[in-house]
C-alpha positions in Angstrom: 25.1 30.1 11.3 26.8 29.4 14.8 27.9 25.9 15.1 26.0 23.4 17.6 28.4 23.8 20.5 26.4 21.3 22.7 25.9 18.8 20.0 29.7 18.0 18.6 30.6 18.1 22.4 29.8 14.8 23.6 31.4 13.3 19.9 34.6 15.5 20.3 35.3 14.3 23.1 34.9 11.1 22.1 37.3 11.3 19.8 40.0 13.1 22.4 39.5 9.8 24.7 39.9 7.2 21.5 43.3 8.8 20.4 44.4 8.9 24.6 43.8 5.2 24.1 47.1 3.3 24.7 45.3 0.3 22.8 44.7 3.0 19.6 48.2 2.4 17.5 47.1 -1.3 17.8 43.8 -0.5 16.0 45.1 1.9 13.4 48.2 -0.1 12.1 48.6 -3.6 11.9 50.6 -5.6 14.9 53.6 -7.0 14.6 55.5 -9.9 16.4 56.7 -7.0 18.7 53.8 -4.8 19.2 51.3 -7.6 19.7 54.4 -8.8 22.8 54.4 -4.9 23.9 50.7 -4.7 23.9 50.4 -7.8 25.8 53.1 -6.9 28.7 51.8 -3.3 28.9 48.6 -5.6 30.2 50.5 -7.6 32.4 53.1 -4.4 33.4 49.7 -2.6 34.3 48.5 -5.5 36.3 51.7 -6.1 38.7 53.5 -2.2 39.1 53.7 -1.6 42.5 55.2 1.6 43.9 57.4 1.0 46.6 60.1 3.0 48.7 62.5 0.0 49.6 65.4 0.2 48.0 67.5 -3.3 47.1 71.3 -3.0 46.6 73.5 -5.6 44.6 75.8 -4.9 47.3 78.6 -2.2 48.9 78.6 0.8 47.0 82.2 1.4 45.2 82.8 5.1 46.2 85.1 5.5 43.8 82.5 5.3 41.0 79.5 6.5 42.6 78.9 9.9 41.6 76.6 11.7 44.3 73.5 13.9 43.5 71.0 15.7 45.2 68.9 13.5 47.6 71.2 11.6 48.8 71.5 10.9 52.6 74.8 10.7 54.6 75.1 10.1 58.0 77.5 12.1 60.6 78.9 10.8 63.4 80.6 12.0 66.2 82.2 10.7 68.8 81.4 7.4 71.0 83.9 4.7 71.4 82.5 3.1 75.0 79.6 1.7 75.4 78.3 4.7 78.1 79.4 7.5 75.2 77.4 6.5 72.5 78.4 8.3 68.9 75.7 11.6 68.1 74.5 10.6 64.9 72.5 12.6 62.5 71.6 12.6 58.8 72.1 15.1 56.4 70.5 15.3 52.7 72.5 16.7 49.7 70.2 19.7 48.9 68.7 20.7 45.0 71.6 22.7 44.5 73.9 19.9 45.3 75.3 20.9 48.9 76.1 18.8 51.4 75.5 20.3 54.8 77.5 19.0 57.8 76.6 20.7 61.1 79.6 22.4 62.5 82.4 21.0 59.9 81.0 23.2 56.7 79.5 23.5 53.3 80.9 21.0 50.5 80.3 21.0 46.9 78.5 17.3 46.5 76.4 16.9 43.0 78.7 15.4 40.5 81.8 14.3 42.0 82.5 10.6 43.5 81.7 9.8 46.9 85.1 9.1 47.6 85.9 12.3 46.7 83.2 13.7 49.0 83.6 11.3 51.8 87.1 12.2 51.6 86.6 16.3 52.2 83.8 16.2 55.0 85.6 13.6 57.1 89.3 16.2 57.0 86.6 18.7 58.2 85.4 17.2 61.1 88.9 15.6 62.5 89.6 19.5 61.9 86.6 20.3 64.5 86.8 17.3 66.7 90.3 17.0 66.8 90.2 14.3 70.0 87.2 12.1 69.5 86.5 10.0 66.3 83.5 11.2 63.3 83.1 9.7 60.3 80.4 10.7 57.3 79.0 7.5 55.3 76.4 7.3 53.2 73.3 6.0 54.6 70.7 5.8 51.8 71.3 6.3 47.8 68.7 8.7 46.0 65.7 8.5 43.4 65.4 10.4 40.6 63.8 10.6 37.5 64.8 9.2 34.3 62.6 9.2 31.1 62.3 6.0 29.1 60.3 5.7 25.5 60.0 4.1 22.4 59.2 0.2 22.3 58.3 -0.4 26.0 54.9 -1.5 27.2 54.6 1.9 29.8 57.0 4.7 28.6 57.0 7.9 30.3 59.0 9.2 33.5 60.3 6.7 35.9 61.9 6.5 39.2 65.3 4.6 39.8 67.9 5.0 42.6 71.5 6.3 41.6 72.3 2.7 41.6 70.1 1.9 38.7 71.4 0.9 35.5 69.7 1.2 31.9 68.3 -2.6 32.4 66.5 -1.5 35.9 64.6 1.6 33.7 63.7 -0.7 31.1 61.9 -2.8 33.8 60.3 0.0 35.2 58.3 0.0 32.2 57.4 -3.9 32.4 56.4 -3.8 35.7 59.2 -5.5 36.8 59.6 -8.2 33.8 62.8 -9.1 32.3 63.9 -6.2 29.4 64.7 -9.2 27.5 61.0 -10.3 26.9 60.5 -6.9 24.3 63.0 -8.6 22.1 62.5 -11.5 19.5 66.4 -12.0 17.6 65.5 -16.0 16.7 62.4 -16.2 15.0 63.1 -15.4 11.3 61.6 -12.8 9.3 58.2 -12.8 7.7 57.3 -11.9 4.4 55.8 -8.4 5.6 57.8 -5.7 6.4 57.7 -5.6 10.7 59.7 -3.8 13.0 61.5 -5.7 16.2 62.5 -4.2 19.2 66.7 -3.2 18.8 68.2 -4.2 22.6 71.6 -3.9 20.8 71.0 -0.4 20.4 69.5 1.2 23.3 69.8 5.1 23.7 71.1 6.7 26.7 70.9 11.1 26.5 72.0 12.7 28.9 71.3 16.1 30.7 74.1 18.0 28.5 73.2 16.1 25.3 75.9 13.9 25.3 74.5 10.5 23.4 75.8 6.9 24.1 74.7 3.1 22.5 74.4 0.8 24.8 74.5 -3.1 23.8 72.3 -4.0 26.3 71.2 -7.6 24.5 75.5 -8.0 24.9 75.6 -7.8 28.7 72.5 -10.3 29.1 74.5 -12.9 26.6 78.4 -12.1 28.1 76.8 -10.7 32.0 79.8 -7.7 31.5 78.4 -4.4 33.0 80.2 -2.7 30.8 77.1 -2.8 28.9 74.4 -2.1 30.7 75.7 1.4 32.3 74.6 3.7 35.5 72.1 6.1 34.7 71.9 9.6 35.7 69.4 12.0 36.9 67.4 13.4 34.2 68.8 10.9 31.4 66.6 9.7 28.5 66.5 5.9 27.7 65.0 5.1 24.1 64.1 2.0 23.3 64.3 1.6 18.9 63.0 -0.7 16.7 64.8 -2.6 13.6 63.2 -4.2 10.8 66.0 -7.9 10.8 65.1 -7.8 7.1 67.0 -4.3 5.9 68.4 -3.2 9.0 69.5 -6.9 10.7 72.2 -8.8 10.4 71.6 -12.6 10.5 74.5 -15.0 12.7 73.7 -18.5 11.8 76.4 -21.8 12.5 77.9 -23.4 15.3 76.4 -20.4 17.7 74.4 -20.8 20.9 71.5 -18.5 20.0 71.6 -18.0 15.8 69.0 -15.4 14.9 68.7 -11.5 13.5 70.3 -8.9 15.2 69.9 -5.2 14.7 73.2 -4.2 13.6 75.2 -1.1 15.3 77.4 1.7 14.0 81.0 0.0 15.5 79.8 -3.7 15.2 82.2 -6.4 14.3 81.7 -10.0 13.6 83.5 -10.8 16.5 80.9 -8.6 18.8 78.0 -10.5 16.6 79.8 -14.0 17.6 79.9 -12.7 21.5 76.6 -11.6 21.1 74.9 -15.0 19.6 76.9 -17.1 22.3 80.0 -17.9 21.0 82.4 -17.2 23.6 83.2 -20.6 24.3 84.7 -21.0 20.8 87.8 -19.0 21.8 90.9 -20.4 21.2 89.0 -23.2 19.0 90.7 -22.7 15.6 86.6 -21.6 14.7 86.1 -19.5 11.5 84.1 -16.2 10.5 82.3 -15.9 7.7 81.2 -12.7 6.3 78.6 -12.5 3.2 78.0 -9.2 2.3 76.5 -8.2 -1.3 78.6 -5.8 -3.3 76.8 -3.5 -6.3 75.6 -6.5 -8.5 78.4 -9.3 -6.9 78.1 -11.5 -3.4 81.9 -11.6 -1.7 82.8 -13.3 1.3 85.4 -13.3 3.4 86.7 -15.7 6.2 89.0 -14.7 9.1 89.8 -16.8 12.2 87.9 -15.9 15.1 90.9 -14.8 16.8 90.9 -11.8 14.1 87.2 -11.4 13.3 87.5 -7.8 15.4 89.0 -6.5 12.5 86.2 -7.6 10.4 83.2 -4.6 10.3 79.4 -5.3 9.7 77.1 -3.6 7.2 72.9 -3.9 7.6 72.2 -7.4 5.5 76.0 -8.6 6.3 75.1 -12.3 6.8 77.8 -14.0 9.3 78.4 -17.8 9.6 80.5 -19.2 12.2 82.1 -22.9 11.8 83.9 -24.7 14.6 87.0 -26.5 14.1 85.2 -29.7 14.1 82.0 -29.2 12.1 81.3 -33.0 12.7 80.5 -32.4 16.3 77.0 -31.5 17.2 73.9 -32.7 18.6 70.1 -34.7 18.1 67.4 -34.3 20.2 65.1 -37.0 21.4 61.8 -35.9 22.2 58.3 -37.6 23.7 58.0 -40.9 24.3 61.7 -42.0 24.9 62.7 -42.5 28.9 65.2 -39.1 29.3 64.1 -36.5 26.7 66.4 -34.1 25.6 69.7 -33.3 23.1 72.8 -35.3 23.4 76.3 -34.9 21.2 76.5 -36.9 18.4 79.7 -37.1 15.7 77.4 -35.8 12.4 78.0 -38.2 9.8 78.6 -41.2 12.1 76.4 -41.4 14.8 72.6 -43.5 14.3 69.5 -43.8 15.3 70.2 -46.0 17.2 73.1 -44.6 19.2 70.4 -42.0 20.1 67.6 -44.0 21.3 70.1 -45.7 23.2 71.3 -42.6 24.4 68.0 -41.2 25.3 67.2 -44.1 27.4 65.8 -46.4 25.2 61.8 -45.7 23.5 59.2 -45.7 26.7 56.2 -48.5 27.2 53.3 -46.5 25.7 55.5 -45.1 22.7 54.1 -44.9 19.4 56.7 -46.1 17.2 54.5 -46.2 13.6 54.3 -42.6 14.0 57.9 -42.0 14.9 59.6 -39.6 12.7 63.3 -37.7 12.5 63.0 -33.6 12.0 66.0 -32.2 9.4 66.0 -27.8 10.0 69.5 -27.9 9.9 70.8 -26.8 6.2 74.6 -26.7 4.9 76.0 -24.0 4.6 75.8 -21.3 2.5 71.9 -22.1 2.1 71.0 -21.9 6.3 72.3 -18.1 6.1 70.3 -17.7 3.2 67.5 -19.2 2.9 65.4 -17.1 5.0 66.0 -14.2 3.2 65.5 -16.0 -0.4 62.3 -16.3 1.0 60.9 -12.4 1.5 59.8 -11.0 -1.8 62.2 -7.7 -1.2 65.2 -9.6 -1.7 67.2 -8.6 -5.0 67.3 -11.0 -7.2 71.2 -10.9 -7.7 71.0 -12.5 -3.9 70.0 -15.8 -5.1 72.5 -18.0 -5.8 73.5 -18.7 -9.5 73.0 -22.7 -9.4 72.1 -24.9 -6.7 73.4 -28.5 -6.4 69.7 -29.6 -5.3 66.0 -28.7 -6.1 65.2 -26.2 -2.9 62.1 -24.5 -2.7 64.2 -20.7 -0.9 65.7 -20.9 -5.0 62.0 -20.6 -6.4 60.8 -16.8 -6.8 57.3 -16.5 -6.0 56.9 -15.3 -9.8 58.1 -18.9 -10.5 54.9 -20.2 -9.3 52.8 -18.6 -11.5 51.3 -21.9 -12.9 49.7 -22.5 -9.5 46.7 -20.9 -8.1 46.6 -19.2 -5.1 45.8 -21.6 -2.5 48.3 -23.9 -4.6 51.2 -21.2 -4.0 50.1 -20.9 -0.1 50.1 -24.7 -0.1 53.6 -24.7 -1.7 55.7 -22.5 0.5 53.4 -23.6 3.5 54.6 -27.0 2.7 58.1 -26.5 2.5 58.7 -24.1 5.0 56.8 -26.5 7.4 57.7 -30.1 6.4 61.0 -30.4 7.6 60.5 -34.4 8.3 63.5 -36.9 6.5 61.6 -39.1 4.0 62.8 -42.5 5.5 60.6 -45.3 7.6 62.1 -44.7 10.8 59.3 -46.9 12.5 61.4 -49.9 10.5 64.8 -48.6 11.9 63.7 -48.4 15.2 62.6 -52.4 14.8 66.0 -53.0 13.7 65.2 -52.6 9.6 68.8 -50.6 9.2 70.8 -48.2 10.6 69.9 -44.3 9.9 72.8 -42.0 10.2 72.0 -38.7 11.9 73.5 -34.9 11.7 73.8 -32.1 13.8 70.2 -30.8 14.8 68.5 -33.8 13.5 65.5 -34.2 16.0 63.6 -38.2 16.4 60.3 -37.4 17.7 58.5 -40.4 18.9 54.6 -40.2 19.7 53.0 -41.2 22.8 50.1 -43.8 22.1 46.8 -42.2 23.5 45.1 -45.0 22.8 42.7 -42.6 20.7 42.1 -41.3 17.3 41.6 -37.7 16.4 38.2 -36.8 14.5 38.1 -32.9 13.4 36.6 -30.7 10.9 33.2 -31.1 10.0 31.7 -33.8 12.6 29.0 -32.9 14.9 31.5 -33.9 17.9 34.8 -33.3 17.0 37.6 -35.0 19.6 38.8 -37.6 20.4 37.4 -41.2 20.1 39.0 -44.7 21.5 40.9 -46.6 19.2 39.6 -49.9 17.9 41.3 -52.3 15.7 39.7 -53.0 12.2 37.8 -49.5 11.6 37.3 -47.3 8.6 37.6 -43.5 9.0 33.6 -43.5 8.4 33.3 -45.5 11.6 35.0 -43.2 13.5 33.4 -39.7 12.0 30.0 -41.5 13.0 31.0 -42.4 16.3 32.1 -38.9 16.7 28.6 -37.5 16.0 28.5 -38.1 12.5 29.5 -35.2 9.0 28.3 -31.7 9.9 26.4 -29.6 8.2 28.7 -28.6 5.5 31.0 -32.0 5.4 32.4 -32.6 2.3 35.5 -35.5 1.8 36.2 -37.7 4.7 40.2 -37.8 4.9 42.6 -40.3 6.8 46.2 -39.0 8.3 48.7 -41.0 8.8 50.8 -40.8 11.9 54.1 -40.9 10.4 54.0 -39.4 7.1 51.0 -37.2 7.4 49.4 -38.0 4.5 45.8 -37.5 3.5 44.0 -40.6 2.0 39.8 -40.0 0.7 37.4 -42.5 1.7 35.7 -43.1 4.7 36.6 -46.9 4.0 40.1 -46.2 4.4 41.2 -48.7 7.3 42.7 -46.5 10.7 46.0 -47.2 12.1 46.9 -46.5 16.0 48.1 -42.7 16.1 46.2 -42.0 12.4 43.5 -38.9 12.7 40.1 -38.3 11.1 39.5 -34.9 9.2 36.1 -34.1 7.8 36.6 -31.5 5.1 34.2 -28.4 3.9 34.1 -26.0 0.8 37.2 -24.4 -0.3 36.3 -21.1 1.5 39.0 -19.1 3.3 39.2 -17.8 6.8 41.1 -15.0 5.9 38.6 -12.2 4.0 42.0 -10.7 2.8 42.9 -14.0 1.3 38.9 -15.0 0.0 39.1 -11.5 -1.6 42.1 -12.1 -3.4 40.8 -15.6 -4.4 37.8 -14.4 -5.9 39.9 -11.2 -7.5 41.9 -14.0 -9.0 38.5 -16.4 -10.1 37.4 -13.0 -11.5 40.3 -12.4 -13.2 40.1 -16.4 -15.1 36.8 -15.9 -16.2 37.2 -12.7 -17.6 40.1 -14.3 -19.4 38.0 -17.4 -20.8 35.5 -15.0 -21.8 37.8 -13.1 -23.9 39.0 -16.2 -25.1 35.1 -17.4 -26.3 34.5 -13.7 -27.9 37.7 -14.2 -29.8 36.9 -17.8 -31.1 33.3 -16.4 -31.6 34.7 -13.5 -33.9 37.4 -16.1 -35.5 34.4 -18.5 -36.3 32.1 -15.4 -37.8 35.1 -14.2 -40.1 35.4 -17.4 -41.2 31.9 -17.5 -41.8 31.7 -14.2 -43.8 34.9 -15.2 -45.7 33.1 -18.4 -46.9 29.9 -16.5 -47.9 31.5 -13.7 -49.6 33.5 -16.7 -51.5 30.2 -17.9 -52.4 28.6 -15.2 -53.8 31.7 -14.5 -56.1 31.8 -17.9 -56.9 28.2 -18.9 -57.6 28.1 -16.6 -60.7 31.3 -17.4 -62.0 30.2 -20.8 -62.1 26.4 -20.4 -63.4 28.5 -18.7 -66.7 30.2 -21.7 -67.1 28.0 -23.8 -66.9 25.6 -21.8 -69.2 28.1 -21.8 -72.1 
């Protein structure tokens, strides 16, 4: 039977157009951090590309590294010196075969030697032919060509720089224009899931003949050497990689200007991985590298000076840790309602809370100080290395530490928590991962109740006073209402509209601790919100499927547990009556004799 041609047409083709889609990887695998920040510059990349001829130079060219190519335009000039004998200029382009023409003077070999070198050969020509008036040959305007630029770029494909261009500029081609550097994401630590970041540290660079190099491009943007962000030439192919920071990464953590995960590359040392996360400045310092690498079953580490941490070479999952000098030396931020916001040096250890306000300007006129409250993320070492990776359920378990000299929640295994429900181990590790808050009343130290002594990252934040109170959830207006004195959270769901629909338990926050208290008679506090909860559902269906997996999963277990006290309580039942029926005659002859 023939196939209907006309009728799978239209749905072929369809199907053609769908996998064309630049959008389709995004709807067949799941995004990660850097494809959902690809997908979202190829948007913007699409939105500002303009095509245009002018050419913009970072200044003279250096003929003795400019290698010249086919396109390229010269100028010739000869003679003029007086203003009625004007020079006869005219331009000449280096043809597809790499000639340079020069009219009356000769034929030169051009494409692939330095303009120098060029320059050098067509001006000994033309003294040769105009042996009494001055010439010269310069060159006028650089050429385009094509390079070819793929792998985790918003717009990959061909793209046109000029012979000045450097791996960085064909990057940007593909961003319409953006900076390279918003591709990459090196400080945001891994997630649970296996994801795939984009590898700056690694870009490669193929050339014509095959020839392969690595460029460190993420290196020049943190140490601005051009050694590291390299000329292209015509017909070279830039590819952009990806890295998963969890096997393939290294993580640089310590006294380090930008400590994050970094894809790790064939010659790397720790003292490329200290340049890299910004710390040049601790040169000369007396700082120390640390390098934490596992070993078979073991964990060794090994510290150099920073002087000699060249000599010290990086594996995938290598963990380095770099400690000034003075490790007492750091600095607190003060943020919102003080007069100058912002991070000021403190002496860890030493240095309070009050030192800082006073730093900072002193606390503003509207600021909140019952909700005040001082952020700790900064954790000793070896645990700040660690910790994230304690935290993904692919790390071997000889990675965790043997004993730890406090209760820390990156030393529980997520099989640990098997005593708590689902929603009570996403509650657990949401808790700890986002509760980084010091469990002191800094509201009383601010009023003078004590001193409070501050370390390095330590972070006061200090609320403004809206003059508001939050009510959200399940209210028919949720926002914000004006605060009055003396009111329960029930007067303030009611004045926001009153409990929705599905409202459940009326909760109180409190500014500074974030607490929940039940009862909408609970009194309200400047800076406290108003949540109005609902049924324990999930937004996630992944997660509400797994929670009702797991509810299935208990009550097929109680009911295995009934049939088996069921069967227990029949056996024992059937025991008993078989007893009796022995029994009963036994004793009936007894009592008969």
């Amino acid at each position: 039977m023939p196939l209907p041609v006309r009728g799978i047409a239209l749905p072929v083709l369809a199907a053609v157009c769908l996998l064309a889609s630049p959008d389709v990887a995004s709807q067949i695998v799941p995004p990660t951090t850097s494809s959902a920040r690809i997908s979202a510059l190829s948007a913007s990349a699409r939105a500002t590309r303009s095509a245009t001829d002018e050419i913009v130079l970072g200044g003279p060219v250096d003929p003795r590294e400019y290698v010249v190519g086919p396109g390229d335009v010269f100028t010739v000039s000869v003679g003029g010196g007086s203003v009625s004998s004007p020079p006869r200029q005219t331009e000449t382009v280096v043809t597809a075969d790499g000639l340079l023409v020069v009219p009356e003077a000769g034929t030169f070999d051009a494409a692939g030697r330095t303009l120098a070198a060029v320059a050098a050969e067509a001006r000994a020509a033309l003294r040769r032919r105009y042996a009494n008036v001055p010439t010269d040959v310069a060159l006028s305007v650089p050429r385009r060509f094509a390079v070819y630029v793929s792998g985790a770029v918003p717009l990959p494909g061909r793209q046109i720089v000029t012979a000045l261009g450097r791996v960085e500029d064909a990057i940007a081609e593909t961003t319409g224009g953006l900076n390279p550097l918003e591709l990459a994401d090196y400080a945001t630590p891994p997630r649970f899931e296996v994801e795939r970041r984009v590898a700056l540290r690694n870009v490669r660079v193929t050339g014509r003949d095959g020839s392969e190099r690595r460029v460190d491009l993420y290196r020049y943007y943190t140490t601005g050497d051009l050694e590291y962000n390299p000329m292209l030439a015509d017909g070279d192919a830039v590819f952009v990689p990806t890295f998963d920071p969890v096997r393939e990464g290294i993580s640089v953590s310590g006294d380090v200007e930008r400590p994050g995960y970094y894809d790790w590359r064939p010659d790397d040392t720790a003292a490329a991985l200290v340049a890299v996360a910004g710390g040049l400045g601790l040169e000369g310092s007396g700082a120390i590298v640390r390098r934490t690498r596992r070993a078979g079953s073991q964990t060794e580490s090994v510290e150099v000076p920073l002087a000699e941490a060249a000599r010290l070479d990086l594996a995938p999952r290598d963990q380095i840790s770099v400690v000034a000098a003075a490790p007492q030396a750091g600095y607190a931020s003060a943020i919102g309602a003080v007069a100058f916001p912002g991070a000021y040096p403190i002496v860890s250890g030493e240095t309070t809370l009050d030192d800082l306000v006073e730093a900072a300007g002193g606390l503003a006129p509207d600021a909140l100080v019952r909700g005040a409250y001082i952020e700790r993320t900064v954790r000793s070492e070896p645990e700040a290395a660690r910790a994230q990776q304690l935290r993904s359920p692919q790390a071997p378990q000889g990675d965790r530490p043997a004993a730890v000299s406090a209760f820390d929640s990156t030393a529980t295994a997520p099989g640990q928590l098997s005593e708590l429900g689902l929603f009570g181990r996403r509650y657990y590790a949401q808790e700890y991962v986002s509760t980084p808050r010091l469990s002191i009343d800094v509201p009383a130290a601010l009023r003078g109740g004590g001193d409070v002594v501050l370390r390095d990252g330590d972070r006061l934040v200090v609320p403004h006073d809206v003059g508001a109170v939050r009510v959200f959830g399940q209210v028919g207006a949720p926002g914000y209402v004006p605060f009055r004195p003396g009111l329960t959270a029930g007067d303030y769901v009611d004045l926001a509209g009153g409990p929705g629909p599905v409202a459940t338990t009326t909760y109180t926050v409190d500014a500074r601790t974030g607490l929940f208290t039940a009862g909408r008679e609970t009194p309200v506090e400047a800076g406290d919100a108003v949540f109005v909860d609902r049924p324990n559902t999930s937004d996630s269906p992944s997660i509400e499927g797994l929670a009702l997996q797991e509810e299935n999963l208990r009550l097929q277990a109680e009911r295995a547990d009934q049939e088996a006290a069921r069967a227990n309580r029949q056996f024992v039942v059937q025991t008993i009556t078989a007893l009796a029926a022995i029994i009963s005659p036994i004793l009936y002859f007894i009592s008969a004799q």
